[in-house]
N, CA, C and O atoms as CSV, one atom per row, in Angstrom:
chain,resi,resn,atom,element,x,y,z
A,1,UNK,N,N,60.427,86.613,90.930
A,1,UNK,CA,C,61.831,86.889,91.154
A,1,UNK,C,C,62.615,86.538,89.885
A,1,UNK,O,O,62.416,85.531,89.205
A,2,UNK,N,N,63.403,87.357,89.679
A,2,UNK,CA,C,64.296,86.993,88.440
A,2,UNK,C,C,65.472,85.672,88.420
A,2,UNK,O,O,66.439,85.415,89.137
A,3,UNK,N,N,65.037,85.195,87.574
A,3,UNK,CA,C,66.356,84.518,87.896
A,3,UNK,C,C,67.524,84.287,86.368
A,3,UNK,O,O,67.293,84.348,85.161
A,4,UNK,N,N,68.229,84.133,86.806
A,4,UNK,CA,C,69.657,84.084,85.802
A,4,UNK,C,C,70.382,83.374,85.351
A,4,UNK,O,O,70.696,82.668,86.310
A,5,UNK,N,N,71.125,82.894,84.174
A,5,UNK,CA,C,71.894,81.803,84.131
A,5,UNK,C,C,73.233,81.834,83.758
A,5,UNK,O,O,73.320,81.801,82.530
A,6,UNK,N,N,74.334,81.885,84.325
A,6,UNK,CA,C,75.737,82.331,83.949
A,6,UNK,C,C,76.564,80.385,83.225
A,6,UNK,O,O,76.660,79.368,83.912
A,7,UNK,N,N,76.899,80.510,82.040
A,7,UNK,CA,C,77.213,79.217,81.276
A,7,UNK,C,C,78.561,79.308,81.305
A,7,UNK,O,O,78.976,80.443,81.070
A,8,UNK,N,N,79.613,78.246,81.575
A,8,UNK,CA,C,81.005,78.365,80.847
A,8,UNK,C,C,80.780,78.517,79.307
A,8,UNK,O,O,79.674,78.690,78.794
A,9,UNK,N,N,82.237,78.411,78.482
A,9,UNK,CA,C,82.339,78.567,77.028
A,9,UNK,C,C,81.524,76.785,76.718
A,9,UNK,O,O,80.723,76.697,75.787
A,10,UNK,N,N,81.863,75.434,77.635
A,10,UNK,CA,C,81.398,74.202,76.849
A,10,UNK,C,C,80.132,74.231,77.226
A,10,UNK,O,O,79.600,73.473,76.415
A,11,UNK,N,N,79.260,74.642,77.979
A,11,UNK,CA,C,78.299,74.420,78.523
A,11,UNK,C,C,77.972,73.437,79.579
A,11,UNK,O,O,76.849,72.959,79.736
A,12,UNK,N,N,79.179,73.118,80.409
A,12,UNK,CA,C,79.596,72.008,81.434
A,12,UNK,C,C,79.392,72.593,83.207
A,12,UNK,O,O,79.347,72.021,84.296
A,13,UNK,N,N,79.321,73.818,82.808
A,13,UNK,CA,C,79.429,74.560,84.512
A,13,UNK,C,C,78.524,75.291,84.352
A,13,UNK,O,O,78.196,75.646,83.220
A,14,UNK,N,N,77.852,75.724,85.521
A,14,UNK,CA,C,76.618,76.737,85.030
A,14,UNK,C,C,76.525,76.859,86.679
A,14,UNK,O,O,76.680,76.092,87.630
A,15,UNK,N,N,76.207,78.158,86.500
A,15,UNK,CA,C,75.374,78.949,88.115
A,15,UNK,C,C,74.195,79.715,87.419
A,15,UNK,O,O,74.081,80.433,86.425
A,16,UNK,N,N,73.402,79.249,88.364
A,16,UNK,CA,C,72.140,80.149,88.826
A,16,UNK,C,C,71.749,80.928,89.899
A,16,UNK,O,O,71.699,80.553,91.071
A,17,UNK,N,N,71.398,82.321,89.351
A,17,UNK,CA,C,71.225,83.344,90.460
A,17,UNK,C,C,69.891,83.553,90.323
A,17,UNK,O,O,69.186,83.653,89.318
A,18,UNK,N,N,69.544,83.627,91.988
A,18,UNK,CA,C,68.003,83.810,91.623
A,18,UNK,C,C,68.011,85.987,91.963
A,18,UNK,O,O,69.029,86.644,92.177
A,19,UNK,N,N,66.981,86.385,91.914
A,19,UNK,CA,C,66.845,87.559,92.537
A,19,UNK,C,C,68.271,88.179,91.720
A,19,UNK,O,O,69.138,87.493,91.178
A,20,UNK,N,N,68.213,89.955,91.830
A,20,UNK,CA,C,69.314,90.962,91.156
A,20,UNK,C,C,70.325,91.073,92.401
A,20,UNK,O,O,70.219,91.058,93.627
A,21,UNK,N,N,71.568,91.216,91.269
A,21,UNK,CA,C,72.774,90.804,91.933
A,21,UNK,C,C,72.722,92.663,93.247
A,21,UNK,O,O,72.363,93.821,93.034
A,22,UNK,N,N,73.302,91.922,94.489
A,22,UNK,CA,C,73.830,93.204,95.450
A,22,UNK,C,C,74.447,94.029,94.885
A,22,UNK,O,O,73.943,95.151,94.936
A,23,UNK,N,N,75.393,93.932,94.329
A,23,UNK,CA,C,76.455,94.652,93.720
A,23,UNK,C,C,76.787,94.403,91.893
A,23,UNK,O,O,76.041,93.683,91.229
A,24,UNK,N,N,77.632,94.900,91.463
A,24,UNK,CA,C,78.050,94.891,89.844
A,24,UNK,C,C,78.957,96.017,89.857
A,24,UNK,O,O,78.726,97.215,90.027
A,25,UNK,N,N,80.176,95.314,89.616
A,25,UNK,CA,C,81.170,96.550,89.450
A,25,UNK,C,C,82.166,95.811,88.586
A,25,UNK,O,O,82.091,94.584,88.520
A,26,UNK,N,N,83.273,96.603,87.790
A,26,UNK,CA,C,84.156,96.510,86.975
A,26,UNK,C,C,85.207,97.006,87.770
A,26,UNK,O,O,85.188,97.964,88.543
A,27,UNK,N,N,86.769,95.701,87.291
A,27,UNK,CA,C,87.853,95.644,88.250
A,27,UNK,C,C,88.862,96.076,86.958
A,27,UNK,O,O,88.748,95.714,85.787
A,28,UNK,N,N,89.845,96.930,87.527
A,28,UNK,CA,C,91.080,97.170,86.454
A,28,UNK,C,C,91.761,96.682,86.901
A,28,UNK,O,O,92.728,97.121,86.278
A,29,UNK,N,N,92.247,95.869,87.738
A,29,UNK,CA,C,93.095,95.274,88.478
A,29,UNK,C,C,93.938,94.723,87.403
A,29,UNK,O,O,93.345,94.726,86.324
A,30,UNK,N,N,95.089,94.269,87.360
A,30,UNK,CA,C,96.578,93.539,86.669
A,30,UNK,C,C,95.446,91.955,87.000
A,30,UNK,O,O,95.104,91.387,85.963
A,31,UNK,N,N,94.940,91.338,88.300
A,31,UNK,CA,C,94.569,90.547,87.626
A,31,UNK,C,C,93.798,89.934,87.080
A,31,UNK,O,O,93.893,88.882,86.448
A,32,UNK,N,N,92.710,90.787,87.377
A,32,UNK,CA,C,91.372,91.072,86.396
A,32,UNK,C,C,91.545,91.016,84.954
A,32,UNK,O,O,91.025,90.105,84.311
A,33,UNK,N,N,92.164,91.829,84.460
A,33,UNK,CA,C,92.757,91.720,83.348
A,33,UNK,C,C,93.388,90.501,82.692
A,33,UNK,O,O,93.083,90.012,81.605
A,34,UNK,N,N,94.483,90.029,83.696
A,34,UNK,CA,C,94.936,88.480,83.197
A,34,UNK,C,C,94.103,87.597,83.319
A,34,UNK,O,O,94.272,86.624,82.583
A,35,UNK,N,N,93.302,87.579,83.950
A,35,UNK,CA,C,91.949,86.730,84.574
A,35,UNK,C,C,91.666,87.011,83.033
A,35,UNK,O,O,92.453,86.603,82.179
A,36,UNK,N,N,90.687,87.614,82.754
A,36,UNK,CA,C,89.923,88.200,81.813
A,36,UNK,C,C,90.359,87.709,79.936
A,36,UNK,O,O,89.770,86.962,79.155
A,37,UNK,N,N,91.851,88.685,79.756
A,37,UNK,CA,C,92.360,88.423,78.429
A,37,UNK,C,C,91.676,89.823,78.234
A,37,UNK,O,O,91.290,90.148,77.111
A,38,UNK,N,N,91.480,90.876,79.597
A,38,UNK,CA,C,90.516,91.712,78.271
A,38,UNK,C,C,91.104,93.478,78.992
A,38,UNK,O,O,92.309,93.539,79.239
A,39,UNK,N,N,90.693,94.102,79.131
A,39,UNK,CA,C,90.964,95.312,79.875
A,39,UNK,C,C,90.489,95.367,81.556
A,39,UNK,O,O,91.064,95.705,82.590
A,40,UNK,N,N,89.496,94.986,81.313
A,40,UNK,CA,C,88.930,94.943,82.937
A,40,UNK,C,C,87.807,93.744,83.452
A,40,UNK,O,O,87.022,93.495,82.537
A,41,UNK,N,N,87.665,93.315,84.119
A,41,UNK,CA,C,86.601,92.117,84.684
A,41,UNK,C,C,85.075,92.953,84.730
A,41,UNK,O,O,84.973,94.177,84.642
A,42,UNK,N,N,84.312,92.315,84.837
A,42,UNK,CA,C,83.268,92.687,85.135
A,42,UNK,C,C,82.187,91.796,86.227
A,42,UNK,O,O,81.707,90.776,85.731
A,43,UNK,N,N,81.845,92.075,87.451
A,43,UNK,CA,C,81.341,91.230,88.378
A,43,UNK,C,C,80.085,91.492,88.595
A,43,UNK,O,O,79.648,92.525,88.088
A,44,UNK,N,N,79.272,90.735,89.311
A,44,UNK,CA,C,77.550,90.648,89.873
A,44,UNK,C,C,78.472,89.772,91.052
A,44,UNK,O,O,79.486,89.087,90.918
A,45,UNK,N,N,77.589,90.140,92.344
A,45,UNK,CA,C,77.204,90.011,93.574
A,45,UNK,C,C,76.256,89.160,93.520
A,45,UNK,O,O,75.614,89.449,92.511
A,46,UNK,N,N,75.768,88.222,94.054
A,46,UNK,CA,C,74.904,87.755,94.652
A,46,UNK,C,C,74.994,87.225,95.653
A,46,UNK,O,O,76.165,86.956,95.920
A,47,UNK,N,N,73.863,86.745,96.822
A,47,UNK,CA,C,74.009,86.683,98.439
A,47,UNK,C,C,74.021,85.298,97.868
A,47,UNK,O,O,73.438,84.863,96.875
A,48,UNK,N,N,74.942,84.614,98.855
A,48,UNK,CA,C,75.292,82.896,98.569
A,48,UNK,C,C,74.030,81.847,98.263
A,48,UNK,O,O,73.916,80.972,97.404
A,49,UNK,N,N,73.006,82.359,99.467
A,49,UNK,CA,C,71.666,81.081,99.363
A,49,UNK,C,C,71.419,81.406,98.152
A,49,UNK,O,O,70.541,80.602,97.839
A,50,UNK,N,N,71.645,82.150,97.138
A,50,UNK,CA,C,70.485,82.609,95.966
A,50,UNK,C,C,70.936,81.805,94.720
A,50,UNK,O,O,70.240,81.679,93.713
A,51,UNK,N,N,72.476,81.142,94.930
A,51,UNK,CA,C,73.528,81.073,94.084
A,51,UNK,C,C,73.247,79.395,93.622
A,51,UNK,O,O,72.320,79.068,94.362
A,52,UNK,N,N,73.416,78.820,93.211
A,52,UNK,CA,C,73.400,77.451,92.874
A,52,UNK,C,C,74.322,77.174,91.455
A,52,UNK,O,O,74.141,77.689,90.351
A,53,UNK,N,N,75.308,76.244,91.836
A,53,UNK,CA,C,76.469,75.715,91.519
A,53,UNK,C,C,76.132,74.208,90.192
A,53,UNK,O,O,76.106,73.038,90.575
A,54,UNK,N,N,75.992,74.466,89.236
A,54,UNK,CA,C,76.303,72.561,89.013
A,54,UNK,C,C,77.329,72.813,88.144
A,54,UNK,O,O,77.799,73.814,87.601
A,55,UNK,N,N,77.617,71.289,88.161
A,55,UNK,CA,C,78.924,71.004,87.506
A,55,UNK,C,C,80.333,71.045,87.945
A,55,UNK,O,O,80.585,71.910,88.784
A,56,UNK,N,N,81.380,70.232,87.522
A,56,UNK,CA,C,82.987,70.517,88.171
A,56,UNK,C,C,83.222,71.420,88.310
A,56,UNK,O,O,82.641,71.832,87.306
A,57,UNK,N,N,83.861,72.769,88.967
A,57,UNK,CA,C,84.390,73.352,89.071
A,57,UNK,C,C,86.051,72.735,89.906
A,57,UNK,O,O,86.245,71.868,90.757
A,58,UNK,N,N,87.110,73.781,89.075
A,58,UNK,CA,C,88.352,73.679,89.886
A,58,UNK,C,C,88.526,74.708,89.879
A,58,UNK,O,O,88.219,75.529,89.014
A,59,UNK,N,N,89.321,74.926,91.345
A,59,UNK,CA,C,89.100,75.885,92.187
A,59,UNK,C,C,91.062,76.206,91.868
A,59,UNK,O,O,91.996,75.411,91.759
A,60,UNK,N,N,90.994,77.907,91.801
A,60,UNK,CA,C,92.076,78.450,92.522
A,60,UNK,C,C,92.231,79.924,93.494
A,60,UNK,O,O,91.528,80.932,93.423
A,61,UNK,N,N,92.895,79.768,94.011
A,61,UNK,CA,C,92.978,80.590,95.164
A,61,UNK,C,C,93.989,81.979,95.482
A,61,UNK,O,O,94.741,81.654,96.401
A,62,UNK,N,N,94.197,83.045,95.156
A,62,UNK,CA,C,95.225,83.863,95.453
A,62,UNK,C,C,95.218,85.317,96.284
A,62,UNK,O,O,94.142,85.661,96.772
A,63,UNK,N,N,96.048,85.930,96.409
A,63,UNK,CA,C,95.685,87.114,97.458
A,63,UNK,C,C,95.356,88.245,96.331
A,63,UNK,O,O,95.646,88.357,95.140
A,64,UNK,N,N,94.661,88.981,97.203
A,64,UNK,CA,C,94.169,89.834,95.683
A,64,UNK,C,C,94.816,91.185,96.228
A,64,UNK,O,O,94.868,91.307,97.452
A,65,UNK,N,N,95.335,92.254,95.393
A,65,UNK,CA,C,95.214,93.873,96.048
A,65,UNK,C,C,95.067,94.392,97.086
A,65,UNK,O,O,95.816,95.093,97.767
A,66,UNK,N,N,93.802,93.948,97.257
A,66,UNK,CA,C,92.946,94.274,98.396
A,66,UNK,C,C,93.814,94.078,99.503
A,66,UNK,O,O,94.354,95.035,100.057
A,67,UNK,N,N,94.011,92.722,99.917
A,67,UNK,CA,C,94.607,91.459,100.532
A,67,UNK,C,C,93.597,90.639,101.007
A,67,UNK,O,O,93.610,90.219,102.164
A,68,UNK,N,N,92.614,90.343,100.114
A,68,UNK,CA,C,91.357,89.717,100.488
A,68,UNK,C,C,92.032,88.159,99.795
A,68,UNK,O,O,92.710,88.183,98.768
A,69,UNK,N,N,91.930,87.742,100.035
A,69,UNK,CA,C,91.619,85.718,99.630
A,69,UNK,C,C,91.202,85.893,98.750
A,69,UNK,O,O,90.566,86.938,98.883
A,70,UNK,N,N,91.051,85.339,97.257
A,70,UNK,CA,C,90.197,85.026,96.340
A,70,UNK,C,C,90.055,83.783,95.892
A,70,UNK,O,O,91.086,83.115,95.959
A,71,UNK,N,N,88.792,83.069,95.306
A,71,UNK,CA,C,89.030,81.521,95.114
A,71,UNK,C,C,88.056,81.710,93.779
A,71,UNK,O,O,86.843,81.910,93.837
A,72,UNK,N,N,88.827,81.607,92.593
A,72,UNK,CA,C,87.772,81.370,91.204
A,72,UNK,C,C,87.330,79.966,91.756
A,72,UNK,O,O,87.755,79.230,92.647
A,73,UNK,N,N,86.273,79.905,90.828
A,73,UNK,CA,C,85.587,78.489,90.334
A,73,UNK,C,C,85.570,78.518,88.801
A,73,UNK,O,O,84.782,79.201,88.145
A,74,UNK,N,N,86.777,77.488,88.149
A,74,UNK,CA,C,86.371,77.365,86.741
A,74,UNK,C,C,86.114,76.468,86.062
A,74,UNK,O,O,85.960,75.493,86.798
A,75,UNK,N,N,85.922,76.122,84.724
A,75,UNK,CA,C,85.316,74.658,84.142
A,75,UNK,C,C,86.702,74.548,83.670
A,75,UNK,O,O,87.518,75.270,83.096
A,76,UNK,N,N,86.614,72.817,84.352
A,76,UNK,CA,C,87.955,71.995,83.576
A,76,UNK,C,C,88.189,71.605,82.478
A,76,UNK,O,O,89.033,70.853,81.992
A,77,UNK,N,N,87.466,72.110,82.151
A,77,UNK,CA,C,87.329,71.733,80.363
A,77,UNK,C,C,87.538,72.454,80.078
A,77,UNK,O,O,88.603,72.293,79.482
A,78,UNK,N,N,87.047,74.092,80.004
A,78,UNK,CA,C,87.180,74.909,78.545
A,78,UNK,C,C,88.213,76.019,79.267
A,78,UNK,O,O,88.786,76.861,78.576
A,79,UNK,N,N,88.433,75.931,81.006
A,79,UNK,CA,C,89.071,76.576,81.585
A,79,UNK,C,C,88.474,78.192,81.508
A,79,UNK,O,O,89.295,79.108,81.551
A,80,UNK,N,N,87.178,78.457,81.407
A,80,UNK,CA,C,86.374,80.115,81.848
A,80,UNK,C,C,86.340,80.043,83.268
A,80,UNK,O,O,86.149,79.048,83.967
A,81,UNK,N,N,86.583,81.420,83.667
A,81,UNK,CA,C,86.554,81.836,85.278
A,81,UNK,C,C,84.965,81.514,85.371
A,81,UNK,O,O,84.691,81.691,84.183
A,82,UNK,N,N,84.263,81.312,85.719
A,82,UNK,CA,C,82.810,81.649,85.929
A,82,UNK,C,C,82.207,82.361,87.416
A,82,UNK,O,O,81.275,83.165,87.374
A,83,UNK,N,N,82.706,82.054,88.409
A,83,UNK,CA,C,82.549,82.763,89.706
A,83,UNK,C,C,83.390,82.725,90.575
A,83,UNK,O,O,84.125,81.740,90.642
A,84,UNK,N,N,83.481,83.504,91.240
A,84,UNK,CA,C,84.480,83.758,92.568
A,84,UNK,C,C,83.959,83.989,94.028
A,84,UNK,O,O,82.832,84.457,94.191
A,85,UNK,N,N,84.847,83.634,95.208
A,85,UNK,CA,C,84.294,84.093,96.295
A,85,UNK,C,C,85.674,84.653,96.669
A,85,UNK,O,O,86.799,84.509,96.190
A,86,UNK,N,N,84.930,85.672,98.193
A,86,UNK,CA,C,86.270,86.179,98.707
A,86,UNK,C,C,86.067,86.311,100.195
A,86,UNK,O,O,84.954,86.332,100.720
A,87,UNK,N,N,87.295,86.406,100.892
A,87,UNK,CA,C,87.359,86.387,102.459
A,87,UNK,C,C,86.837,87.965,102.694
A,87,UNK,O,O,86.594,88.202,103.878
A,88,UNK,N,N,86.619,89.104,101.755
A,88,UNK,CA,C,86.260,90.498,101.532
A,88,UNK,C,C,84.534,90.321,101.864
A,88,UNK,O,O,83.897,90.849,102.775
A,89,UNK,N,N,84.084,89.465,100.873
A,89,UNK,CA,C,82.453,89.269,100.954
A,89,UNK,C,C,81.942,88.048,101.343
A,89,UNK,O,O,81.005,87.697,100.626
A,90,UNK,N,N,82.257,87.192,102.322
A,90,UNK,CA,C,81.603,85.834,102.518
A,90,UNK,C,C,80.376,85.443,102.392
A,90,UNK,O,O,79.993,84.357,101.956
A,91,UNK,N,N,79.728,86.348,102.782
A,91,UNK,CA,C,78.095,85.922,102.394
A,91,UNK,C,C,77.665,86.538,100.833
A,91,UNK,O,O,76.621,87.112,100.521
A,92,UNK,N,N,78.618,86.271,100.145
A,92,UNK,CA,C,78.264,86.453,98.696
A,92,UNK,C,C,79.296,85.809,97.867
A,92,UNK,O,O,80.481,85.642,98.158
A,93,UNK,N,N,78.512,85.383,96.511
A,93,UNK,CA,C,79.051,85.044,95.404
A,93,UNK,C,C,79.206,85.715,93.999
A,93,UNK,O,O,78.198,85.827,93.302
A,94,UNK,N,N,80.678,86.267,93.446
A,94,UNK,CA,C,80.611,86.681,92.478
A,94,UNK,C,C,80.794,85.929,91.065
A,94,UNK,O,O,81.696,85.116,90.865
A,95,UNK,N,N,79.536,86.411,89.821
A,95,UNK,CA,C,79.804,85.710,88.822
A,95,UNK,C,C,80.576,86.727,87.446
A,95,UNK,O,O,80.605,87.942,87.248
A,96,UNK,N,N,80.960,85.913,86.923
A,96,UNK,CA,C,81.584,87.100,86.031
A,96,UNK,C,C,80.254,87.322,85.044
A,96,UNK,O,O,79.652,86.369,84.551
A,97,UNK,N,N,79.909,88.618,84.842
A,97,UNK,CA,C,78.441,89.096,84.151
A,97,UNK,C,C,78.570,88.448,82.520
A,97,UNK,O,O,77.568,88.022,81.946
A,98,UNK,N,N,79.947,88.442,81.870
A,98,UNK,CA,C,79.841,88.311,80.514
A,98,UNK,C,C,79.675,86.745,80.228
A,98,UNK,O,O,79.830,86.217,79.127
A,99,UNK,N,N,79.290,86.020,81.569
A,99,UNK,CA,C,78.915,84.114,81.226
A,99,UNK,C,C,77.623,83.995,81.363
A,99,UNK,O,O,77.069,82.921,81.127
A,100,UNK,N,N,76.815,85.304,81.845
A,100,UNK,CA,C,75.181,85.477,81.347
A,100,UNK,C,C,74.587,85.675,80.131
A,100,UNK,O,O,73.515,85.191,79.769
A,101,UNK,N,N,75.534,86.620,79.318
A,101,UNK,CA,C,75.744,86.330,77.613
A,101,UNK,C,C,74.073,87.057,77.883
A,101,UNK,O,O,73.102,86.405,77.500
A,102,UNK,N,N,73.908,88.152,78.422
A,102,UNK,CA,C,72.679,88.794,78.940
A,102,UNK,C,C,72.996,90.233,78.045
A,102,UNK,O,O,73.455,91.184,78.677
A,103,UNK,N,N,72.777,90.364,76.751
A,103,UNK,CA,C,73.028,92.101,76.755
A,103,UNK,C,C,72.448,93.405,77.470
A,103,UNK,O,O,73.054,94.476,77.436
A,104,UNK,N,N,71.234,93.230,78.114
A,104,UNK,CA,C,70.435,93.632,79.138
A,104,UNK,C,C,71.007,93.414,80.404
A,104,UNK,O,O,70.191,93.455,81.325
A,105,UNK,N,N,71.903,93.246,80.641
A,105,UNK,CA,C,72.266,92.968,82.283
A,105,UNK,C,C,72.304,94.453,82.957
A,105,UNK,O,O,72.220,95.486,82.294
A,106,UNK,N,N,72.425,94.411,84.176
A,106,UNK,CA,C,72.326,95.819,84.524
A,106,UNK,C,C,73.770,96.224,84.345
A,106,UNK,O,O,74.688,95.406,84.279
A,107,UNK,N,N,73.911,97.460,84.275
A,107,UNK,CA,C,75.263,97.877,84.218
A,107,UNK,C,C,75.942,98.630,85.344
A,107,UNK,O,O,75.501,99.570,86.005
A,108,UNK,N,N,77.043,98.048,85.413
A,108,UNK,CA,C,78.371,98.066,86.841
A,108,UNK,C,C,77.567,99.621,87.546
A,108,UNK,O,O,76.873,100.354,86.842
A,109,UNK,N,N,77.763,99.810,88.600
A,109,UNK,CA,C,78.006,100.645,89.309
A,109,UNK,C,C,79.131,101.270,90.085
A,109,UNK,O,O,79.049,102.378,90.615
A,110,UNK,N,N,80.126,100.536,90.117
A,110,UNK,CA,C,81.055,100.805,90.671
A,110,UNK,C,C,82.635,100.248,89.923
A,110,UNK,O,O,82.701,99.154,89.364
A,111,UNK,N,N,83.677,101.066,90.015
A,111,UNK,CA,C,84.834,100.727,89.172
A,111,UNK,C,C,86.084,101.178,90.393
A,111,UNK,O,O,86.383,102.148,91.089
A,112,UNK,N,N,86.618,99.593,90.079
A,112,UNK,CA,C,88.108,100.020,91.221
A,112,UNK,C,C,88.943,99.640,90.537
A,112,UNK,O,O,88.930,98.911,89.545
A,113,UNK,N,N,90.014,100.338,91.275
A,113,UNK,CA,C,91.557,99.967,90.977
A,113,UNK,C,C,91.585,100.564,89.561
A,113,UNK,O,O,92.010,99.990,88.558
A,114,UNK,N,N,91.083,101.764,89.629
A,114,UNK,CA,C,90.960,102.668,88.505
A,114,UNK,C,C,92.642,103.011,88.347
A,114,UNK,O,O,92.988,102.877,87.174
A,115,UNK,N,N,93.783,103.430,89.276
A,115,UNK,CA,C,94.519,103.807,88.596
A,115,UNK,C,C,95.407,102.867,87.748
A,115,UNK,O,O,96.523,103.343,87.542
A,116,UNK,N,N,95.169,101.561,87.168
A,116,UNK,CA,C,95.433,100.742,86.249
A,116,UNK,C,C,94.724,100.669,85.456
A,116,UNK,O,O,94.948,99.593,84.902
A,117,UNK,N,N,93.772,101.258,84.894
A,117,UNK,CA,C,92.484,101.507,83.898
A,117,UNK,C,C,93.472,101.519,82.905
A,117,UNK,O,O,94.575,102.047,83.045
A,118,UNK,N,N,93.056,100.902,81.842
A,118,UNK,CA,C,93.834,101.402,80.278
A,118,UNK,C,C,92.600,102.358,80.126
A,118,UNK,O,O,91.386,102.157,80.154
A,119,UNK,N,N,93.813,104.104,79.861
A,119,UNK,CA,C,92.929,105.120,79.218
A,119,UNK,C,C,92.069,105.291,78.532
A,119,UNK,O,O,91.455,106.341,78.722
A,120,UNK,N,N,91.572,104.352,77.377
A,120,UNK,CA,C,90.634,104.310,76.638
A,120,UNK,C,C,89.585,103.486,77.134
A,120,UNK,O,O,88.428,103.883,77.000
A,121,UNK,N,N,89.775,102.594,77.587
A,121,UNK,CA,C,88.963,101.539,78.222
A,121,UNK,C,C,87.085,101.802,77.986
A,121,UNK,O,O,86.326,101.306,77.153
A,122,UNK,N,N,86.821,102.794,79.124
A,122,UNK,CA,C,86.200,103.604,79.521
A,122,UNK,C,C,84.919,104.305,78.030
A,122,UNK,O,O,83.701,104.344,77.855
A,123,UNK,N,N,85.930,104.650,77.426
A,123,UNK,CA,C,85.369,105.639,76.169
A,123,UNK,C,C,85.497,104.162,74.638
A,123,UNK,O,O,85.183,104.356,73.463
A,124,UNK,N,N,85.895,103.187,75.079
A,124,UNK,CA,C,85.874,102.449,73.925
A,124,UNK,C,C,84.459,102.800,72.954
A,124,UNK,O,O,84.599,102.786,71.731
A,125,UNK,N,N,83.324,103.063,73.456
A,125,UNK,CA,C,82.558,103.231,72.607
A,125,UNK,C,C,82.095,104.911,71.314
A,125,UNK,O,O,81.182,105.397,70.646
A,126,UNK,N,N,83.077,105.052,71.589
A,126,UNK,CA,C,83.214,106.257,71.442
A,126,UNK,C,C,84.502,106.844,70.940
A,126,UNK,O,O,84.748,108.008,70.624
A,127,UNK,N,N,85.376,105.631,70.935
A,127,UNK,CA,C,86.773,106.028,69.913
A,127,UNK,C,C,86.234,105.829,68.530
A,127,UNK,O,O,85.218,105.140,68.437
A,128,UNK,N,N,86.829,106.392,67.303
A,128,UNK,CA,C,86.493,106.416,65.811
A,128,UNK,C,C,86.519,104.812,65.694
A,128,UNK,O,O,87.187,104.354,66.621
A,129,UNK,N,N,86.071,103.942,64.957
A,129,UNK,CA,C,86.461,102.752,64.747
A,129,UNK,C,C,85.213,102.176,64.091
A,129,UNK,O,O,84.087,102.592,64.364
A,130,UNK,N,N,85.442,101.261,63.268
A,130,UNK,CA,C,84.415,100.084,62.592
A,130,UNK,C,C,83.376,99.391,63.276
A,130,UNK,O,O,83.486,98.256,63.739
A,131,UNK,N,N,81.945,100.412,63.344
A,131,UNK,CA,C,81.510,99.011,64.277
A,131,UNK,C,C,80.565,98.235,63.775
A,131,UNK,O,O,79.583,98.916,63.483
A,132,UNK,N,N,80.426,97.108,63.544
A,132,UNK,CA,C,79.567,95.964,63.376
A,132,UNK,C,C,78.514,95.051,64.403
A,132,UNK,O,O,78.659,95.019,65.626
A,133,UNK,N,N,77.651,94.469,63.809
A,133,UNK,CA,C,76.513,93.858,64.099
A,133,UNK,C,C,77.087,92.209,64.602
A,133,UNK,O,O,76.275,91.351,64.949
């Protein structure tokens, strides 16, 4: 079985997923984005038993879009989102994919709250631009 390791930025919080995530999808959401600092979030699913937690996490809580509950878990130290749960999926835990620092991860299947997408988003790889190693 595979298993995974999602790190904050200090290396103080860490989840482990065992087995491939249920789901993986990318959020355009307003607060995905503020969450983020970036254009869109990017999530993995995993079923809760698979999930294992160490380290502080502080927790916050808000209504999302949806109107689902949301509760990050982040490190008090360097302050990275690292996972979330929601009153939407209870028997699952989401981690944010880019704290696996995995360039191989599988890639999203699913994209919501598309009509807040920044237009380019999408095609970033593929606008003219400088790219480096």
């Amino acid at each position: 079985m595979t298993t995974r390791r999602a790190v904050c930025s200090c290396g103080s919080l860490k989840v482990t997923c065992a087995g491939e995530p249920v789901r993986i999808s990318m959020c355009h959401c307003n607060a995905c984005q503020q969450r983020t600092g970036s254009v869109f979030g990017v999530q993995a699913r995993f079923p809760r038993e698979r999930v294992t937690i160490e380290g502080e996490a502080r927790r916050f809580a808000r209504v999302a879009e949806s109107g689902n509950t949301l509760t990050y878990g982040f490190c008090p130290s360097c302050g990275s989102t690292l996972f979330w749960e929601g009153t939407g999926f209870p028997d699952l835990i989401a981690v944010a994919v880019g704290n696996f620092a995995e360039p191989h991860f599988p890639p999203p299947r699913i994209s919501v709250f598309e009509g807040k997408r920044h237009p380019w988003a999408l095609e970033a790889g593929e606008l003219p631009m400088e790219h480096q190693d």
